[in-house]
C-alpha positions in Angstrom: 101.4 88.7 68.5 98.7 90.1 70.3 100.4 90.8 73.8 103.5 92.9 73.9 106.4 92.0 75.1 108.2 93.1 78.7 111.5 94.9 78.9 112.2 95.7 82.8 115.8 97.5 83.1 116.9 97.8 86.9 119.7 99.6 88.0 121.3 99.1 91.4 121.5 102.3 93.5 120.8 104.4 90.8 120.0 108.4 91.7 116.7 109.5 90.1 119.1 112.7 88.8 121.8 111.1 87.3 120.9 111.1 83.8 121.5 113.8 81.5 117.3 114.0 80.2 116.6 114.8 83.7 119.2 117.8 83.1 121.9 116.8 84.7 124.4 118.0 82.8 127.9 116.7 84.0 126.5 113.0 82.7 126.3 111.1 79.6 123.5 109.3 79.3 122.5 109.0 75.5 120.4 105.8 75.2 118.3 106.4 78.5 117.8 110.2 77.2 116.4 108.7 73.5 114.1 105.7 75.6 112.8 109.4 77.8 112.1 111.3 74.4 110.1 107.9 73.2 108.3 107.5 76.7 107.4 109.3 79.5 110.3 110.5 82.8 108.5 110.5 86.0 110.9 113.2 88.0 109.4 112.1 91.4 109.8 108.6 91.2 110.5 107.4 94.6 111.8 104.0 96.7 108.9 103.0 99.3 112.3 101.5 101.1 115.6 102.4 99.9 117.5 99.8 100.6 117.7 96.4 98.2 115.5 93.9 99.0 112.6 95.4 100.4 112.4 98.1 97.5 112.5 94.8 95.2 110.0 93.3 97.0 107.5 95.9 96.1 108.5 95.6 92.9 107.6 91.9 92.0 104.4 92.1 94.2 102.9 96.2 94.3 102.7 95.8 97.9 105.0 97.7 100.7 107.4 95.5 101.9 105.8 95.1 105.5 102.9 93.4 103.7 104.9 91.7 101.5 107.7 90.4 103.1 106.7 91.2 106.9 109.9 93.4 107.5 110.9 96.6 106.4 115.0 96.6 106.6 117.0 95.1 103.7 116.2 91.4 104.5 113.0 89.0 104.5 111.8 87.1 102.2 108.2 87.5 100.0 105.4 86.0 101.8 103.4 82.7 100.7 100.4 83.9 98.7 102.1 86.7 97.4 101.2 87.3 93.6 104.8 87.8 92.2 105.2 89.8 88.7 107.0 86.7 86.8 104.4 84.0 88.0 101.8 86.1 87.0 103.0 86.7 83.6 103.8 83.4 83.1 100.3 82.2 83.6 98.8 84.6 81.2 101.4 82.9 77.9 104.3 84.7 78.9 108.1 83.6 78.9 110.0 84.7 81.6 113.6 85.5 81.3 115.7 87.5 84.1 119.6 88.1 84.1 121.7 90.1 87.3 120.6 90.6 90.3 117.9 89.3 92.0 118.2 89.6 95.3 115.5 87.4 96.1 116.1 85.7 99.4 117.0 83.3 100.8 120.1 82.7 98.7 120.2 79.2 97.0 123.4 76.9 98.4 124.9 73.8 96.7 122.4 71.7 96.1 119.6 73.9 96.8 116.7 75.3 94.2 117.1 78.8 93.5 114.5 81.1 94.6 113.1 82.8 91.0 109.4 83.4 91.6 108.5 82.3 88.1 111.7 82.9 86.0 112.1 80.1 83.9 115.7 81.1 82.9 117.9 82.9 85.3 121.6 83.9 85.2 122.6 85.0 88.4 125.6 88.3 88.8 124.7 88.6 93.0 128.1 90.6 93.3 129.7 87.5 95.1 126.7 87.5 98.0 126.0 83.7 97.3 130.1 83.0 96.7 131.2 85.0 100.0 128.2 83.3 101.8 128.8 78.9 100.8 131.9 78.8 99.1 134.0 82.2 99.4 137.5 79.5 97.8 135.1 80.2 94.8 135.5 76.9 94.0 131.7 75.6 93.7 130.3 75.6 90.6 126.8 76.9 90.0 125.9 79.0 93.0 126.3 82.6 90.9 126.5 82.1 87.1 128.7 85.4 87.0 131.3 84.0 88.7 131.5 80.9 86.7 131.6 83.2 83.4 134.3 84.7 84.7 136.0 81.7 85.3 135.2 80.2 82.1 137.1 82.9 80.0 140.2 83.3 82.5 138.7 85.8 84.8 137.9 83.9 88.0 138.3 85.6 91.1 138.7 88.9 89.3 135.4 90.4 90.2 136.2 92.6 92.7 140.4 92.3 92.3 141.0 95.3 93.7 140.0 94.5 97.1 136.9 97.0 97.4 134.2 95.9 99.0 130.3 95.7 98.0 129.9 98.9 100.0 133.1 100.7 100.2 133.4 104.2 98.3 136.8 104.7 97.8 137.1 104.5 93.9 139.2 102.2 91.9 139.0 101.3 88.3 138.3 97.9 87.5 140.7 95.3 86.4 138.9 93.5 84.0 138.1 94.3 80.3 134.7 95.9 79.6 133.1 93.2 77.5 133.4 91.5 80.8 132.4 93.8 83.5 129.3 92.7 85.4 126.8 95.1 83.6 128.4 93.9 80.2 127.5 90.6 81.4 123.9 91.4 82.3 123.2 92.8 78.9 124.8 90.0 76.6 123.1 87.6 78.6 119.9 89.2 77.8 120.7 89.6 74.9 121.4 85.9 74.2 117.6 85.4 76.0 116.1 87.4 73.1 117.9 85.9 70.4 117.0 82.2 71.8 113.4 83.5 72.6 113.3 84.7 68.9 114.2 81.3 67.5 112.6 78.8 69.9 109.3 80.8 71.1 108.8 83.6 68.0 104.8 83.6 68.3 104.9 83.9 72.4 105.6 87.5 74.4 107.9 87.5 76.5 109.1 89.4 80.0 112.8 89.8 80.3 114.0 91.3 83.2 117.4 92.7 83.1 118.7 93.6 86.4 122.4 95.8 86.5 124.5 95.3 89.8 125.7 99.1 88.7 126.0 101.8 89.8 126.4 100.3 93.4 129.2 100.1 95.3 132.3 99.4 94.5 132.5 102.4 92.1 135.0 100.9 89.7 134.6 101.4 85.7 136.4 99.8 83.9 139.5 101.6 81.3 138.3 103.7 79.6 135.4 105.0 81.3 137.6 105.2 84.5 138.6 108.4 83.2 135.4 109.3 81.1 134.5 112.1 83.7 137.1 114.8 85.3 136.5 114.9 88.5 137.0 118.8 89.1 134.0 118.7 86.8 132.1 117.3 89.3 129.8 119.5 91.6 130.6 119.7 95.3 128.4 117.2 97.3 125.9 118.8 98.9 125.6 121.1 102.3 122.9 121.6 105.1 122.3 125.1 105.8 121.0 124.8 108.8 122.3 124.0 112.3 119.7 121.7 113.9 120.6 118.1 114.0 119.7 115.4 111.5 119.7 112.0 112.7 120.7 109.9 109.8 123.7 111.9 110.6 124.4 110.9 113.6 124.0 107.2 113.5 126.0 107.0 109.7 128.4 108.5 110.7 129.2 106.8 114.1 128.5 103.3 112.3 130.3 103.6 108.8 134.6 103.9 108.3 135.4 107.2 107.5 133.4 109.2 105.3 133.9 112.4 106.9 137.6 111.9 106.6 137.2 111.8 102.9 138.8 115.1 101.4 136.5 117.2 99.0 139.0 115.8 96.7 137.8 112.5 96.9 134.4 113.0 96.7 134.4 114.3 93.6 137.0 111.5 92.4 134.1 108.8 93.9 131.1 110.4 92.4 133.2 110.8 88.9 133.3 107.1 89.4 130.0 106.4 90.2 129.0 109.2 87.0 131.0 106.6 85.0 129.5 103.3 86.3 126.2 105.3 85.0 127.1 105.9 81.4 128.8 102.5 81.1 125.6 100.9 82.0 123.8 103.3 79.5 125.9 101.5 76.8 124.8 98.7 77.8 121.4 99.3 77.9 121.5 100.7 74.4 123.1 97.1 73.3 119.8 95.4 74.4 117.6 98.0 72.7 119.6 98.0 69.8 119.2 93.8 69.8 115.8 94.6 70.5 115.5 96.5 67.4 116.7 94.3 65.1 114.8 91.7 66.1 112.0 93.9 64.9 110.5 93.5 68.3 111.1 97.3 69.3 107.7 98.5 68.6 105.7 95.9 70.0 107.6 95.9 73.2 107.1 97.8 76.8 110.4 99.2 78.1 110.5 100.1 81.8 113.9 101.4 83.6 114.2 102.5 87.1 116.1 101.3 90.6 115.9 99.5 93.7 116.6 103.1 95.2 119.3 106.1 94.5 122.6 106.5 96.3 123.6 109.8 98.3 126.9 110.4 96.6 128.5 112.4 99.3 125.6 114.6 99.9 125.7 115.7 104.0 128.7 113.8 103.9 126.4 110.8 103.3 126.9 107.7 100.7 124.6 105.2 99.6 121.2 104.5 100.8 118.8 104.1 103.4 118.1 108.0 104.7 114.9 110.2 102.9 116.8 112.6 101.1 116.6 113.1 97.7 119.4 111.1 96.4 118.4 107.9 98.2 114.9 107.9 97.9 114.4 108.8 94.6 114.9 106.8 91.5 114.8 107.1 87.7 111.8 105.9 86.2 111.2 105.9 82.1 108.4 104.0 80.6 107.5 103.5 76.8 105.0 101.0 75.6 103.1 100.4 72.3 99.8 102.6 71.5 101.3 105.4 74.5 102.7 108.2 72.2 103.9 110.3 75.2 107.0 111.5 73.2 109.1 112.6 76.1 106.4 113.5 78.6 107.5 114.8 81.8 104.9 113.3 84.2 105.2 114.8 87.8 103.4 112.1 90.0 105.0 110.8 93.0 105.2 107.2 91.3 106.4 104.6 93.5 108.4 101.3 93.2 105.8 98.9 94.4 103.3 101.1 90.8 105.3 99.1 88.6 103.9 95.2 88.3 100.4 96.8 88.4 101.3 99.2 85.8 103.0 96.9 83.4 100.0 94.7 83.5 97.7 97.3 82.9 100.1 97.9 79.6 99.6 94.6 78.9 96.4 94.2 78.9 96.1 91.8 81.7 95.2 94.6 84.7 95.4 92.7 88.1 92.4 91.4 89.6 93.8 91.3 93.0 94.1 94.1 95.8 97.6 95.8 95.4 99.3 98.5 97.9 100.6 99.8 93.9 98.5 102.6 91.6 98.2 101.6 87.4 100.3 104.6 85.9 99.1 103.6 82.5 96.1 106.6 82.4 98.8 108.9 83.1 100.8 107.3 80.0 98.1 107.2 77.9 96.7 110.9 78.7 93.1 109.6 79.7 93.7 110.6 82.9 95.0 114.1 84.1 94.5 113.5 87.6 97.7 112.8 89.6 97.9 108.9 90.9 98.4 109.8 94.4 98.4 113.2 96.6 101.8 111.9 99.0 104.0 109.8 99.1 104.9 107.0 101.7 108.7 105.4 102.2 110.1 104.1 105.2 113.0 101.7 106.4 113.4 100.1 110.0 116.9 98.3 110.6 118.5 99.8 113.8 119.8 102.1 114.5 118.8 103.6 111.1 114.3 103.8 111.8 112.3 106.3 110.0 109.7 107.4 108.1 109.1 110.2 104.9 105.4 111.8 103.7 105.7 113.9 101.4 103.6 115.7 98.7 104.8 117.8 95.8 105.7 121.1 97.9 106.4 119.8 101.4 108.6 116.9 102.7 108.4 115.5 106.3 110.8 112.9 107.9 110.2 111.1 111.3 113.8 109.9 112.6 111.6 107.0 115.0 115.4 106.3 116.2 115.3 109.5 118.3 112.3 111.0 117.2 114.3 113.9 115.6 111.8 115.1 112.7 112.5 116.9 109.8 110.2 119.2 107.4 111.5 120.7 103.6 110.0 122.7 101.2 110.9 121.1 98.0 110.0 124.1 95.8 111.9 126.6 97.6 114.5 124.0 98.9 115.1 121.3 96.0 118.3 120.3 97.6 116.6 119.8 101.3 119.6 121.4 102.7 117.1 123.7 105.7 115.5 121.9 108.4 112.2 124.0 109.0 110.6 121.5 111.4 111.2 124.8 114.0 109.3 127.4 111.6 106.5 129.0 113.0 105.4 129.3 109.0 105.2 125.9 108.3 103.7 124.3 111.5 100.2 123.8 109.5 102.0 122.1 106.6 103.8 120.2 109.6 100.9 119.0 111.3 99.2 117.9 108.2 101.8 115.4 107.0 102.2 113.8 111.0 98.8 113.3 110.5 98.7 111.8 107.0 101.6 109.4 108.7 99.8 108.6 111.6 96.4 108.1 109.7 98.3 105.7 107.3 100.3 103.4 109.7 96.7 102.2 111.0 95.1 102.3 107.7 97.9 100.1 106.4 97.8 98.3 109.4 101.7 99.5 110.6 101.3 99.8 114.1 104.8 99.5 115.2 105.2 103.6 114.8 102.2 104.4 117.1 102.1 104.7 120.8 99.1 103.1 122.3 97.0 106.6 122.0 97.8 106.8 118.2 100.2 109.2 118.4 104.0 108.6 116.4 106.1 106.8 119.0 108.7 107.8 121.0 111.8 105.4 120.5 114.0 104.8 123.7 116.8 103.1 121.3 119.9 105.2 122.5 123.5 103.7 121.3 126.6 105.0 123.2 129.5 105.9 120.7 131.4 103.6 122.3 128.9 100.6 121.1 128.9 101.7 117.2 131.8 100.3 115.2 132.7 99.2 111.6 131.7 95.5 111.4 134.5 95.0 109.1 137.3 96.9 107.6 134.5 97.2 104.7 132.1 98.8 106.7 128.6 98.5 107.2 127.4 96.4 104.9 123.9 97.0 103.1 123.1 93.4 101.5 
């Protein structure tokens, strides 16, 4: 076989920290450590949009999801004339497999085609989106093949039996038995993809991309890995240290159910959870390689693992996505490929979601010949190349009342709240944790000035002119919502899709 074959791991929500190779050490994460020590990590991996389906977007197309998809909070759909990753590969002799979640809008009903952008075999685990959305009696057949697997072994409706919903922190333990948890699921199913691939297509690469609903929301392992992690274990969610204000804060907080009445107590319970969501998935992930393996299709075969984007886990009183700090934004990113001997390399480049189609193509030997927003990270891999792919990095998210923007480089990060035009400024090597606002320090207005202007200079060269006033400058938002306007829009919460 001349081409190699495509492995594309996903998590959901995943923290770029939370594995024990990027040394973390209150996790367990033993299959993901051994693909690092066979690859390369890239630490500063980052989401240009933490949020699901715009960060997914810029996976399957290398573009920023306002090029892409024409919107930049978690809905939209990709564009006509988008090159997509599975298309793509299919055209140059590739089979295309992909198992979990999606996320590809819109959401197929009864009777309508599924949106796959080149898939040939799917098997949908949408976390009850599609169910809650044309059928929520569950009684439709066909609309998430999850939920019909669960049905078909004497499972159905047990899901989420707990009564948690998609984006509600308070931990439970799941009800169902392991081998049929929803990441289980996602892995024998693509499993079962290289095993049929193996027989029916032996002399043709494939791209299987295996997308994990987990570690999202509902945090809820199932027995034993419930109680895998002792919460007084876990370290205390992180702190500002500083006493100016931070606007994520405000609007979260005022929007959400209650996170700042969880005890300390409970946070460490829910992140204990979430730690155990990880290493379940980990298992899992070590089944397919495993499969992979003996299959004798390991070493001929590209593996890629990274997220959507990561999840706050109670730091600043925050959970789950869609702010600029470090647990959002940043996500895991692990890469080994045939002929790249990087051997557990520890690349530092601020490698972005929307690097990865033009990267595995590169890898491929099929390097795109079309215009992407993306960089090729293969040189890096391969060591022909010492030069860093980019010198800052870009992410943003606009779904009121949560609007911002984050440039950052190695040293300095720089935050632009467009909701209320609150800005913030952190030295990352003297402030990992971004706990100290120093958007007021006399010290580091030069450093300050430099990244507005890289923002302002990008939004026109990347033609996003919503941020900019009409004389260039970042614009000043007159969005104000009155306490009195914010509320839950459930007993869930806000719901992220």
């Amino acid at each position: 076989m001349s081409k190699p074959n495509i492995l594309f791991l996903c998590a959901d929500q995943m923290r770029g920290d939370a594995l024990h190779c990027a040394g973390n050490t209150c996790i367990h994460t033993p299959h993901l450590d051994r693909l690092a020590a066979r690859g390369a990590r890239f630490p500063n991996a980052f989401s240009v949009d933490p949020v699901c389906v715009p960060a997914r977007a810029s996976m399957i197309t290398g573009n920023y999801p306002h090029r892409c998809t024409g919107v930049k909070a978690n809905g939209g759909t990709v564009k006509p004339g988008q090159v997509v990753m599975p298309e793509y590969f299919r055209s140059h002799g590739y089979r295309t497999y992909a198992a979990g979640k999606l996320h590809f809008l819109p959401y197929a009903g009864p009777g309508t085609p599924r949106t796959t952008h080149g898939y040939e075999q799917v098997s949908l685990a949408e976390s009850g989106r599609i169910i809650s959305r044309y059928d929520p009696s569950g009684r439709t057949p066909g609309l998430e093949d999850y939920h019909d697997y669960l049905n078909s072994v004497g499972w159905g409706g047990y899901s989420r039996a707990h009564g948690i919903g998609n984006n509600d922190i308070h931990p439970a333990a799941s009800p169902l038995p392991q081998e049929h948890c929803v990441d289980a699921y996602v892995a024998s199913r693509a499993i079962d993809y290289l095993n049929e691939h193996q027989q029916q297509h032996p002399e043709e690469p494939f791209l299987l991309f295996a997308s994990f609903p987990k570690p999202h929301a509902p945090y809820d392992p199932p027995l034993p890995f419930a109680s895998l992690y002792d919460p007084r274990s876990i370290p205390a969610p992180l702190e500002k240290t500083d006493s100016l204000p931070h606007a994520p804060g405000k609007f979260i907080e005022q929007i959400t159910h209650g996170w700042s009445k969880f005890s300390p107590e409970m946070h460490r319970v829910a992140k204990a959870y979430y730690y155990a969501l990880v290493t379940f998935q980990d298992l899992q992930i070590g089944r397919i390689i495993t499969a992979l393996s003996e299959l004798g299709q390991l070493d001929n075969t590209i593996i890629l693992y990274t997220a959507d984007h990561g999840d706050m886990t109670g730091d600043f009183g925050f959970w789950g996505k869609g702010c600029f700090y470090r647990g959002s934004v940043n996500v895991p990113l692990l890469i080994s490929a045939p002929g790249i001997t990087a051997n557990g390399t520890v690349l530092d480049d601020l490698a972005g979601t929307h690097d990865l189609f033009p990267t595995l193509a590169a890898l491929a030997g099929l390097p795109l010949s079309h215009k992407v927003d993306g960089s090729d990270l293969s040189a890096r891999l391969n060591g022909s190349c010492r030069k860093q792919i980019r010198p800052y990095a870009i992410s943003y998210y606009n779904s009121s009342p949560q609007q911002g923007y984050m440039v950052a480089n190695q040293d300095i990060k720089y935050i632009y709240n467009e909701c209320n035009c609150i800005e913030e400024l952190y030295d990352l090597k003297r402030d990992p944790g971004e706990q100290n606002n120093l958007i007021a320090d006399p010290e580091y207005q030069p450093a300050y000035q430099n990244l507005r202007g890289i923002l302002q200079q990008w939004a026109v060269d990347n033609e996003d002119l919503e941020i900019l006033d009409h004389d260039g400058g970042l614009r000043v938002s007159t969005l104000d919502i009155p306490g009195e306007h914010t509320f839950m829009a459930s007993s869930m919460g806000w719901r992220h899709y």
